[in-house]
C-alpha positions as CSV (number, residue, x, y, z in Angstrom):
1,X,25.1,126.4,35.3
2,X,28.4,124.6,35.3
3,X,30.8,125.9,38.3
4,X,34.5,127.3,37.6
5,X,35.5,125.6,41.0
6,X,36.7,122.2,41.1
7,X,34.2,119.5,43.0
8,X,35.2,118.7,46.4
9,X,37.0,115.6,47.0
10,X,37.8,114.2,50.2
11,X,38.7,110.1,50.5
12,X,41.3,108.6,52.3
13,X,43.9,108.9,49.3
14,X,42.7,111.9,47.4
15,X,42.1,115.8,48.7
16,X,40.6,118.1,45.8
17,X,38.3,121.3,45.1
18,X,37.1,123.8,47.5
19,X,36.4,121.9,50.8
20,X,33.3,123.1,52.7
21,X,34.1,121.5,56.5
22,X,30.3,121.9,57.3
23,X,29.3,119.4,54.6
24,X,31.7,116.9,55.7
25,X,30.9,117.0,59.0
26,X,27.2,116.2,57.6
27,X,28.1,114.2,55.0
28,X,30.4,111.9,57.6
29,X,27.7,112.0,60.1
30,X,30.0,113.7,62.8
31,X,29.9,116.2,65.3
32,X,30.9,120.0,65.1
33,X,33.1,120.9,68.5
34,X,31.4,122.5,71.0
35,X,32.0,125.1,73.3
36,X,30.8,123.3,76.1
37,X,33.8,120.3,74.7
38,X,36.7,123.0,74.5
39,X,35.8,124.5,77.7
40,X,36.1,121.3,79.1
41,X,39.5,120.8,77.1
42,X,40.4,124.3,78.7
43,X,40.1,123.3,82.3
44,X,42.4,120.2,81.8
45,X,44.7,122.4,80.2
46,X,45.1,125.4,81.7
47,X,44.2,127.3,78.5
48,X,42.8,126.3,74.9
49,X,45.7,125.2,72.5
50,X,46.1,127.5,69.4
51,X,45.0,124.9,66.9
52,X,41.4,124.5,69.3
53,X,41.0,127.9,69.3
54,X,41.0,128.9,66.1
55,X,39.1,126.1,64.6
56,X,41.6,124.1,62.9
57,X,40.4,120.9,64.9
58,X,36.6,121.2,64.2
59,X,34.5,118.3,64.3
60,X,34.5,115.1,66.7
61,X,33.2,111.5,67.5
62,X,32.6,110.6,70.7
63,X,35.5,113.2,72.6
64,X,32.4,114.4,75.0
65,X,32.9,110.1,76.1
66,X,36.1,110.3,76.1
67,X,36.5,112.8,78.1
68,X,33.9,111.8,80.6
69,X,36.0,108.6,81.3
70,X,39.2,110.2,81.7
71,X,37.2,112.8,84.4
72,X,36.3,109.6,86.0
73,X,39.3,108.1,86.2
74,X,39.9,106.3,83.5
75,X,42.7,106.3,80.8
76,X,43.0,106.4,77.4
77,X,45.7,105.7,74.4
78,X,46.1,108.4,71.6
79,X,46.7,107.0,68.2
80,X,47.6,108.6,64.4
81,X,49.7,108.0,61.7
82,X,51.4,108.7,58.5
83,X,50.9,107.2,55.4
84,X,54.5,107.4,53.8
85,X,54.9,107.6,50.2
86,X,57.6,110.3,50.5
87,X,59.1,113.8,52.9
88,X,56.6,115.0,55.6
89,X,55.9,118.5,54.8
90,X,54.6,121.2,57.4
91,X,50.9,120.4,56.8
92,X,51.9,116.6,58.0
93,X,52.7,118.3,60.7
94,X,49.5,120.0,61.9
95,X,48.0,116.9,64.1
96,X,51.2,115.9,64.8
97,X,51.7,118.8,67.2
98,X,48.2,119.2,68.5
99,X,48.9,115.3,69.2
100,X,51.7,115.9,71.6
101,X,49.7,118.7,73.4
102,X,47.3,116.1,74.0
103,X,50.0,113.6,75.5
104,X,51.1,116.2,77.4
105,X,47.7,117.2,78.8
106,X,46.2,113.7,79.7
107,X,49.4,111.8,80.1
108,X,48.4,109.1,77.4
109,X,50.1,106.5,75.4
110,X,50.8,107.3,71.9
111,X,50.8,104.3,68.7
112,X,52.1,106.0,65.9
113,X,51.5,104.2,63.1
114,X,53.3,104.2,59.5
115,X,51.1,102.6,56.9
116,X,54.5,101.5,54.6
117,X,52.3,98.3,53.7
118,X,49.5,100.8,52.7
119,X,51.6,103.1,50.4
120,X,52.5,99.5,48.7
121,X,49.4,98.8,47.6
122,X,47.7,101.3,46.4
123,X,51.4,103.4,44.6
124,X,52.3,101.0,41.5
125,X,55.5,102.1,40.8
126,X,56.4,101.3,44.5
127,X,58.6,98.5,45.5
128,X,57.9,97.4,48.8
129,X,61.1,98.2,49.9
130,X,60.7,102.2,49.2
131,X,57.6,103.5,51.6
132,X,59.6,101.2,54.2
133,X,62.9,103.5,53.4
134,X,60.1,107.1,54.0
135,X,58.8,105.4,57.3
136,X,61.7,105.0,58.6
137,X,62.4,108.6,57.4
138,X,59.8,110.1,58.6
139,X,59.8,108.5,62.0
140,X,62.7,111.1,62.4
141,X,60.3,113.9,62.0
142,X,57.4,112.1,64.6
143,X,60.1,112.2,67.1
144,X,61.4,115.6,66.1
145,X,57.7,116.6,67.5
146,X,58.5,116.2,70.6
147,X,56.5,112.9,72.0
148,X,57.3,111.8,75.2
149,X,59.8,108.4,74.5
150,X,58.6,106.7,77.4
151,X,55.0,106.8,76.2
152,X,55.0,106.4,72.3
153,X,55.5,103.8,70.0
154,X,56.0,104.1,66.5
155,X,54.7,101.3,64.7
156,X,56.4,99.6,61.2
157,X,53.0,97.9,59.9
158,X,55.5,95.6,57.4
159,X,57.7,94.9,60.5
160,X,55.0,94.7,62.9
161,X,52.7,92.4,61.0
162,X,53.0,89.4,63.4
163,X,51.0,91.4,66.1
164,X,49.0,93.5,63.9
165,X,47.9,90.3,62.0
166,X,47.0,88.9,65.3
167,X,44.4,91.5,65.8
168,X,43.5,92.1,62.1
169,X,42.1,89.3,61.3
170,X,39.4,88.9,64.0
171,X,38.7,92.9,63.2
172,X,38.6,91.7,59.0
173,X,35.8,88.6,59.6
174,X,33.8,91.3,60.8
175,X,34.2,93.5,57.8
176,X,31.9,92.7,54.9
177,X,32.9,93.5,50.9
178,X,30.2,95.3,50.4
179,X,30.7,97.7,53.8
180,X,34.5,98.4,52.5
181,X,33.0,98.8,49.3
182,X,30.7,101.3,50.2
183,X,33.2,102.9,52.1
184,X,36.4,103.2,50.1
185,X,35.1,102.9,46.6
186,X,36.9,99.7,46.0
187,X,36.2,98.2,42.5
188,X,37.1,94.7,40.9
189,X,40.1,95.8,39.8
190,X,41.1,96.8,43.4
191,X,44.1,94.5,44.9
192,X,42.8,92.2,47.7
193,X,45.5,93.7,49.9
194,X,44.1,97.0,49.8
195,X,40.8,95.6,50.2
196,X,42.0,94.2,53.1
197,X,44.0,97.1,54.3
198,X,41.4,98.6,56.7
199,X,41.7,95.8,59.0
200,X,45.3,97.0,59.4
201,X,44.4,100.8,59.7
202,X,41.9,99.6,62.8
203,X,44.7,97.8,65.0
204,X,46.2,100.3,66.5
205,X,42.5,101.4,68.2
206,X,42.4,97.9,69.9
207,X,46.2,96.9,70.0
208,X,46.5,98.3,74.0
209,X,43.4,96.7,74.8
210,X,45.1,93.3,73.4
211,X,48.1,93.7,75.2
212,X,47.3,94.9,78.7
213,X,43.7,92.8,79.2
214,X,42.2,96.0,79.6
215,X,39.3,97.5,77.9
216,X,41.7,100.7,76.9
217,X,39.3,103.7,75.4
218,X,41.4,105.1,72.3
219,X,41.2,108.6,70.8
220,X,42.1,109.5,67.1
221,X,43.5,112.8,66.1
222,X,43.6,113.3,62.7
223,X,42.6,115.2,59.6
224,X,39.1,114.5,58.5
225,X,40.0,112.6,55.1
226,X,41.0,109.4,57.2
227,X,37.3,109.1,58.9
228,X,36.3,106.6,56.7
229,X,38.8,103.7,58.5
230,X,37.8,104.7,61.6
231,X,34.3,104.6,60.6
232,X,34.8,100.6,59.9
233,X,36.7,100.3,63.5
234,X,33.6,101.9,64.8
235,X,31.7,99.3,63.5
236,X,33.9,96.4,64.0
237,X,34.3,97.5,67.8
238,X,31.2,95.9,69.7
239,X,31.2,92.9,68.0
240,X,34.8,92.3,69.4
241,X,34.2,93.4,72.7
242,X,36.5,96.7,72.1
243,X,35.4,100.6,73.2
244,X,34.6,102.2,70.0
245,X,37.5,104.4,68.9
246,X,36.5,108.4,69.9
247,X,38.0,110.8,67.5
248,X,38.7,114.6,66.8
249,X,39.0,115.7,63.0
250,X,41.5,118.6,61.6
251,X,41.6,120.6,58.5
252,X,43.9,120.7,55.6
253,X,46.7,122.9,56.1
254,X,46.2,124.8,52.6
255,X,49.2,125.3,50.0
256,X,50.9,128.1,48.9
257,X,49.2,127.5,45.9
258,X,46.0,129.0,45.0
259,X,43.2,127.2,46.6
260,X,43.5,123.4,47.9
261,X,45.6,121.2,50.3
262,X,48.9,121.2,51.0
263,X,50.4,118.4,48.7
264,X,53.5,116.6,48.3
265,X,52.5,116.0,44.6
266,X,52.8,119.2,44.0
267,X,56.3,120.8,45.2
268,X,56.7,123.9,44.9
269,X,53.8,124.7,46.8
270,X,54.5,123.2,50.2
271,X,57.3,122.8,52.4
272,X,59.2,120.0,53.6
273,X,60.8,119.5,56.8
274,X,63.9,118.9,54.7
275,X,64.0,121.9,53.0
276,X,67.0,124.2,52.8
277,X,66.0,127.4,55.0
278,X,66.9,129.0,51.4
279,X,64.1,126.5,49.6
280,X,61.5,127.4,52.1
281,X,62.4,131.1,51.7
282,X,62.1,131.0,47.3
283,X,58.7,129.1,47.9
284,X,57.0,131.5,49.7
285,X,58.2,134.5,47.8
286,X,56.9,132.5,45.1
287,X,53.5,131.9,46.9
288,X,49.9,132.9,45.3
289,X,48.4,135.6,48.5
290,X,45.1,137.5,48.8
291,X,46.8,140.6,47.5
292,X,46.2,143.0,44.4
293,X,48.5,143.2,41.1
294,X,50.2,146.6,41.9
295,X,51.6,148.2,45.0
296,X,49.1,151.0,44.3
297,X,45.7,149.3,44.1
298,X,46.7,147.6,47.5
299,X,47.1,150.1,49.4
300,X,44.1,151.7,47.8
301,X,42.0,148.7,48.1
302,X,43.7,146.5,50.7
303,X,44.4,142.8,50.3
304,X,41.9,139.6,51.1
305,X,43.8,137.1,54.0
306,X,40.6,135.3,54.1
307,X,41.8,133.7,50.6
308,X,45.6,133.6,51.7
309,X,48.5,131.5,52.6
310,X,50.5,133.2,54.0
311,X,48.0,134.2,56.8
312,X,46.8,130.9,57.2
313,X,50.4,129.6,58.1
314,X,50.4,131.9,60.7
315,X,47.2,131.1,61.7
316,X,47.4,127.8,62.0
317,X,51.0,127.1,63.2
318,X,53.4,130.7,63.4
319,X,51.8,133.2,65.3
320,X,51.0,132.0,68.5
321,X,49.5,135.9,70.0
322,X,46.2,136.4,68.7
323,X,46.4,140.2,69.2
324,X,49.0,139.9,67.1
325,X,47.4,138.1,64.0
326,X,44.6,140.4,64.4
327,X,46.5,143.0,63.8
328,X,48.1,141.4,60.9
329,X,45.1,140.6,59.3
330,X,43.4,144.2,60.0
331,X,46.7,145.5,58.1
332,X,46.3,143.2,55.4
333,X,42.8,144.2,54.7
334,X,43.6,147.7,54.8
335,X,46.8,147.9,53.2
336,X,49.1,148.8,55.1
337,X,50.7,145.5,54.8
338,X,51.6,144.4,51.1
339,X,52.3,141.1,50.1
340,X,56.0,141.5,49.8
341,X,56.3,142.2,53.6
342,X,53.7,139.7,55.1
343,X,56.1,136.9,52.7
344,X,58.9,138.1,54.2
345,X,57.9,138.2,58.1
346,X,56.5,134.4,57.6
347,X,59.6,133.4,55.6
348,X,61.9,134.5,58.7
349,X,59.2,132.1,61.0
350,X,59.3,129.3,58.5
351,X,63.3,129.4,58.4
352,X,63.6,129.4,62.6
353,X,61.2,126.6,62.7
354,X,62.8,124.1,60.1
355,X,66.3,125.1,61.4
356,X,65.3,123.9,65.0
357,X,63.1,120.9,63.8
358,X,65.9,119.7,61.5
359,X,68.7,119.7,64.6
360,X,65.8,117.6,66.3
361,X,65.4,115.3,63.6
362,X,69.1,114.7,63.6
363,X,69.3,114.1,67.2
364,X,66.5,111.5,66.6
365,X,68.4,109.0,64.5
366,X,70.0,108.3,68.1
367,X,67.2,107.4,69.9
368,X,65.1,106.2,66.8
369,X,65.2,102.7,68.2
370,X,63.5,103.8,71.4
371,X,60.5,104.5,70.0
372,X,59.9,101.9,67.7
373,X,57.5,99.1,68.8
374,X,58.9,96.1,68.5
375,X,56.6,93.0,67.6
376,X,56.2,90.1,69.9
């Protein structure tokens, strides 16, 4: 029998249907996060951060290495990115932060990359000059996170190509048609730059290594739907003489839509970091929730969080007390909190964040040059 749900997508550039994290993680031949992995996270950080605990980072390559090296001594380089083909929204965000906790923890160096050369290729209606314009854009929200300056780099891939082309070409005579093929789902009418692409993507993994001499362990904090670049680097690695990059996989902030990922292609149900405090206020009044159609039959019948939102916002990012969201989500269940309420109490969250992230991302076009790495 034909389902009503929509099939699970998950690629590098697409994000559809109802994602079940357990398949991916067999699917893309990774590992589920142990306890025995966060408890050893705990004890370098004093106590588990709120997207570990809750399961928002849940699957992993190699961090058990990682973290053996860095407990013998050893450092490591953090990299992720941004792919930018417009605003970063909130659900951009969501590795961002757990990023900077992991700077802040280990003392690593960040590479930051902005794929502008990416979003070329595969966005036709793109000039080259207009995911140049968003990186540099964005950038102002990467350092509105709060990275150390001294210790990140933001990298331009169109500005940077001297270096990165450097490095990319020894990763792309490794790299077989048919592996990228088999990987991405390129076709003949894919663009050889695209094709090419991945051996951009895996720079960044090996880029301290190249500079410093030094056989630099990297680790890759991302959301899940990017594994398949880092799955070529892994590959690539030993014939090059590199570490294999180690990685830890998030999930997909959803939108306040009903069902699937927060999405830039689809407005109204996520929020930008540029939004008005008033904009971010209208779309979540406006958001789908777990609730029931009347006032009556929810406090009768209680809503369903499980399926909602506005309780995943805060509990993924807004409510740091988990006594707290429990008791949220007990009310929820049992009705004492309707719809209307919850909306409102995240709303007034939503708003304090975006007005202190925005007077950080002004204060960053000051300083902007300080982090950007600047090609040799």
């Amino acid at each position: 029998m034909p389902s009503n749900e929509e099939e699970m997508v998950v690629t590098p550039w697409t994000v559809s249907g109802k994602i079940d994290y357990s398949r991916l993680i067999e699917e893309f031949g990774t590992q589920p996060l142990t306890d025995d992995i966060l408890k050893r996270i705990e004890k370098h950080a004093g106590q588990l951060h709120l997207q570990l605990r809750r399961g928002l980072f849940f699957s992993h390559r190699d961090l058990d290495w990682i973290l053996d090296l860095y407990e013998a001594d050893r450092r490591f380089v953090l990299y992720t990115g941004r792919g930018p083909s417009g605003p970063v929204h909130i659900g951009h965000l969501v590795p961002w932060i757990f990023t900077k906790h992991l700077q802040d923890i280990f003392g690593s160096k960040l590479y930051f990359q902005m794929t502008d050369d990416e979003k070329f290729l595969i966005h036709p209606e793109f000039n080259l000059e207009t995911p140049t314009r968003f990186a540099y854009d964005n950038a102002l929200d990467v350092i509105a996170a709060g990275f150390d300056p001294a210790k990140t780099k933001i990298i331009m891939d169109v500005e940077s190509a001297g270096t990165l082309y450097k490095i990319a070409v020894k990763i792309a005579k490794r790299i077989t048609f048919s592996t990228v093929k088999a990987s991405f789902g390129f076709t003949d009418s894919s663009n050889i730059g695209i094709i090419f692409f991945p051996a951009i993507q895996a720079v960044p993994c090996f880029l301290e290594t190249e500079l410093t001499g030094e056989n630099v362990p990297c680790l890759i904090p991302a959301a899940i739907d990017q594994d398949p670049y880092w799955r070529v680097a892994r590959d690539v690695a030993p014939k090059l003489g590199y570490f294999k990059p180690a990685q830890i996989h998030c999930k997909f902030l959803p939108g306040l839509g009903k069902g699937g990922k927060m999405s830039a292609s689809l407005p109204e149900t996520c929020i930008f970091t540029t939004d008005t405090p008033e904009d971010a206020e209208k779309k979540i009044k406006n958001a789908f929730t777990g609730g029931k159609p009347t006032v009556e039959e929810q406090r009768r019948l209680g809503a369903d969080p499980t399926i909602c939102p506005i309780y995943y916002y805060e509990y993924y990012l807004f409510e740091e007390d988990d006594k707290k969201l429990k008791e949220t989500f007990d009310k929820c269940k049992s009705g004492c909190l309707l719809c209307g309420e919850h909306k409102a109490k995240l709303a007034e969250k939503v708003q304090r964040f975006l007005k202190d992230h925005q007077k950080k991302r002004e204060k960053a076009k000051n300083v902007l040059d300080e982090f950007l790495y600047k090609s040799n």
